[in-house]
N, C-alpha and C positions, 0 to 999 in steps of 0.2 A: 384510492390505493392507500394500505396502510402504509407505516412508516415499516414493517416487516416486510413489508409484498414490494416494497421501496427498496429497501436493502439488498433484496434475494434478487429484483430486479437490476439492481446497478452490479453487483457481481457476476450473473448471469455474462453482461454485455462486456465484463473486463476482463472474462473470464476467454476469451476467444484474442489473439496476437492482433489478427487483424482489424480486431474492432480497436486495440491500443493505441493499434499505426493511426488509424484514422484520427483519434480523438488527438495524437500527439501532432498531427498533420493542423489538427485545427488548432490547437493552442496558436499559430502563428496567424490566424486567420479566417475568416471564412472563406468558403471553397463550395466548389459545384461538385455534381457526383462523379462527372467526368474528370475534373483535377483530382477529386481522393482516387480515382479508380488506377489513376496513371502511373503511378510505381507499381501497383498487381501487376500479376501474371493472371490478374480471374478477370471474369466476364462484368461487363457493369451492371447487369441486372443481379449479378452475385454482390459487389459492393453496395447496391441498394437495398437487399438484404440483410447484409451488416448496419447500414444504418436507421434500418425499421429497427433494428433490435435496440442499439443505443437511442432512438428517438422513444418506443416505449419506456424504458428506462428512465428516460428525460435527459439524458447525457449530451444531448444536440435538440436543433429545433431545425426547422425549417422555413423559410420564410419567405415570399413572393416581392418578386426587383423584375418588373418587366414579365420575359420568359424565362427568366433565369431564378432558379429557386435554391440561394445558396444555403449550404447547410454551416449553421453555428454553434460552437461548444454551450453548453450550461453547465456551471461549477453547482448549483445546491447538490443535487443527488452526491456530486463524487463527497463533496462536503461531507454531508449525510456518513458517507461510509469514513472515511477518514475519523470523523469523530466517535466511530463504533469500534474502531480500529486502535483509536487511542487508550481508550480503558485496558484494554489486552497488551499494549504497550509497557504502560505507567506498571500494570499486575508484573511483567516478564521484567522488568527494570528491577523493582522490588524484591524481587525472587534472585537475580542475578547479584543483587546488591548483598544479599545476605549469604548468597553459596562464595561469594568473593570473601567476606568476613570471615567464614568458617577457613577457607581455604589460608588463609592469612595466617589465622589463628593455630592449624595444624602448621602451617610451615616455620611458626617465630619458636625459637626456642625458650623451655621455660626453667628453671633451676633444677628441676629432676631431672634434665638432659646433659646435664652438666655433669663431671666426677666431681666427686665430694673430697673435700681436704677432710683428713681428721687433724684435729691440733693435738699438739705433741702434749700430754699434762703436764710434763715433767720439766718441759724446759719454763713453765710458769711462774 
């Protein structure tokens, strides 16, 4: 998979609420399919859907304990997007930084906003 079909893939699976619940369900752990399915109102073969999508992605794995096959987060992929995420950050920072300056800049007054004295010649 490229690191494009990587990207497009890890959005894809972020891109859905309940694929988030899940993945934020695992931040505290690993879980079976029947613990992520337990706050749904959907069916588990529906939640096991959702984690085929985040396991393509690589956003989970799954791993064999007996009969039990819990599912576990993987940070590279989200990694991956974060740091694609960032450049477009740092770009909108920049740009904000400088529409602030201008704004600044229109709002300070400068001596043409000011009335002008004339000096008297005569009392000189």
């Amino acid at each position: 998979m490229t690191a494009s079909d990587q990207l497009d893939a890890t959005f894809i699976a972020l891109a859905d609420p309940t694929r988030r619940a899940i993945l934020a369900r695992l931040m505290e752990g690993e879980a079976s399919v029947n613990e992520l399915a337990a706050p749904f109102e959907i069916s588990q073969p529906a939640i096991s859907k959702h984690i085929k999508i985040l396991e393509r992605a690589g956003l989970v794995t799954r791993s064999a304990s007996g009969t039990r096959r819990p599912v576990k987060i993987e940070a590279t992929p989200m990694k991956q997007a974060v740091d694609w995420l960032e450049k477009y950050r740092k770009f909108w920072e920049v740009s904000y930084g400088r529409l602030d300056a201008l704004l600044e800049a229109l709002q300070t007054p400068t001596n043409t906003d000011k009335p002008s004295r004339k000096k008297d010649d005569s009392n000189a």
